[in-house]
C-alpha positions, 0 to 999 in steps of 0.5 A: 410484184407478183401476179394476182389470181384472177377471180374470173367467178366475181366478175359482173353477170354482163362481163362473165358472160362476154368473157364465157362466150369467148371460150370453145366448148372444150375450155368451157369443160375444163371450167366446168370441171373446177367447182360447182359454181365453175359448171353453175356458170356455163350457161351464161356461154351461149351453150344451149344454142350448141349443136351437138352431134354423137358419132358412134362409128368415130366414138367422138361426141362433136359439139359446135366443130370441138370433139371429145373422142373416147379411146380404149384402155389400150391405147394409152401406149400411143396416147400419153395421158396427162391428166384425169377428168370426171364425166358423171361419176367416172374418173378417167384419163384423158389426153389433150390430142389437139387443140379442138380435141380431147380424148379420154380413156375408157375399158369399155367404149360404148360405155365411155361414149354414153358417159361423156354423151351424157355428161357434155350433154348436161354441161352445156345443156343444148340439144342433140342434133343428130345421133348416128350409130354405124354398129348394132349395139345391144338394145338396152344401151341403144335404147338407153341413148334414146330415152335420155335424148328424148327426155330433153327434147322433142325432135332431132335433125338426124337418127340411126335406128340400130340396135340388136335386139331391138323389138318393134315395139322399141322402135315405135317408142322411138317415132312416138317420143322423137320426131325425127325432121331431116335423115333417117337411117335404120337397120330394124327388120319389122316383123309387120309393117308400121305406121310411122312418118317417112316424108323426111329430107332424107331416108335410108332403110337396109332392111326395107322388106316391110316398105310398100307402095303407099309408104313409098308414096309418102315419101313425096317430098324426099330429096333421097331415097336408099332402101335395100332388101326391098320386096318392091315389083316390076309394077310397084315401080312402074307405077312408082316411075310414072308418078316421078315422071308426072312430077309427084316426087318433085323434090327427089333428087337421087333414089337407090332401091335395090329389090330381088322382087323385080325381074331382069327384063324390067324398064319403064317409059317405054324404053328398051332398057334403063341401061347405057352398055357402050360407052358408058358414063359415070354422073356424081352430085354431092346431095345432101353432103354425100356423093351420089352416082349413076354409071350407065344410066339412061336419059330421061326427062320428067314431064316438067322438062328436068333432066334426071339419069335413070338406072337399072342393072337388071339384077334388081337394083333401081336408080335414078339422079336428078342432073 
């Protein structure tokens, strides 16, 4: 007797949805690519509950732990393709690397991630959770990212900022249409200092020249602060390391601010120096899901008796990593 076609699109609403949330998202995709009754179904999945994370460093687009990783043109010679799918209006060929993974073809990468970014995104209709972007890519296409994003939702978990070209005004847009609530990264050089919300989980500024001691004071409930290229002074953070000690910052758990503004002879609480030279050590904590360290660090204790090393290399470069 021969076997029968299932006719998965007649069943019942009920069992339809049991059988959906049965699949992963990238069997729910190849569905979707079927018919437009097939993508019309999707939903039925669970899929608006997804977490979607875009990763330009790793071109991939991850959802719920499956990736769809975009791949050069060129690499076809490594990667056999063994068939075509279309994302938007773009057909292109794809390669199934392993089971949890499916790559696709593009000439142009940042191109194809935006693409497939768009397309998943629409398919399983959930929000995106977290966009980093490790290379400053041209301000239209960043920006391009972030108008279609914030057109679908009104917050996210985690944001680079990062575009060349990017203006001030871009980057106000971007705080007024998204609200970023756990790690922000951002490379932008201000021209002048803005008025935007910094008291996140998390916060990472390469080009911090514009910070100063009332936005480092916002920060108060941080768990991490990392800011480079800093114009902070030996008084900005003596007064910055009183207020920590006093327990102001009762949060942070590692702070890095590297400022050519502060002097070598620079200390706090009254100590010699903020630096161990014999027999030094190495502390590390994982916060947040990254390592953090201090080599060399001195002890000191905030007032309500946590212990914390406290680093200063006398070349500008300010730590300190909660034990």
């Amino acid at each position: 007797m021969s076997l029968q076609p299932f006719k998965l699109l007649h069943l019942p609403t009920l069992v339809l949805r049991n059988v959906l949330q049965l699949l992963n998202p990238i069997e729910l995709f190849e569905l979707s690519q079927c018919s437009r009754r097939a993508l019309s179904i999707i939903p039925l999945s669970g899929s608006r509950k997804f977490k979607l994370q875009i990763n330009q460093f790793s071109s991939s687009i991850h959802v719920n732990g499956h990736i769809f990783r975009i791949y050069c043109t060129s690499a076809q010679s490594i990667y056999i393709p063994h068939g075509t799918r279309t994302f938007m209006e773009s057909t292109v060929k794809i390669y199934h690397r392993i089971e949890h993974e499916l790559a696709s073809f593009w000439d142009n990468k940042l191109v194809g991630l935006r693409t497939v970014f768009f397309h998943v995104s629409k398919v399983f209709n959930c929000p995106t959770e977290c966009a980093r972007f490790f290379y400053a890519i041209p301000a239209v296409i960043y920006m391009s990212f972030i108008d279609f994003i914030s057109s679908r939702q009104s917050e996210i978990k985690e944001l680079t900022i990062w575009g060349d070209g990017l203006t001030d005004k871009h980057v106000t847009e971007i705080f007024d249409k998204l609200r970023v609530t756990d790690h922000l990264e951002m490379s932008h050089r201000f021209s002048r200092a803005p008025s935007i919300p910094l008291n996140l989980e998390s916060i990472v500024i390469w080009n911090s020249a514009w910070i100063t001691t009332q936005h480092l004071n916002s920060m108060n409930n941080c768990i991490v602060i990392h800011l480079d290229q800093s114009t902070l002074t030996d008084s900005d953070m003596t007064s910055f390391l009183n207020d920590w000690k006093s327990g102001k910052f009762p949060n942070l758990q590692y702070l890095s601010i590297d400022s050519d503004f502060l002097s070598e002879r620079f200390t706090a609480f009254g100590l010699p120096s903020l630096r161990v030279t014999v027999n030094s050590q190495m502390y590390e904590r994982t916060i947040l899901g990254y390592s953090r360290f201090i080599y060399g660090g001195v002890d000191v204790q905030r007032d309500d008796g946590v212990a914390a090393k406290v680093y200063y290399d006398n070349n500008g470069e300010l730590k300190i990593l909660l034990l």
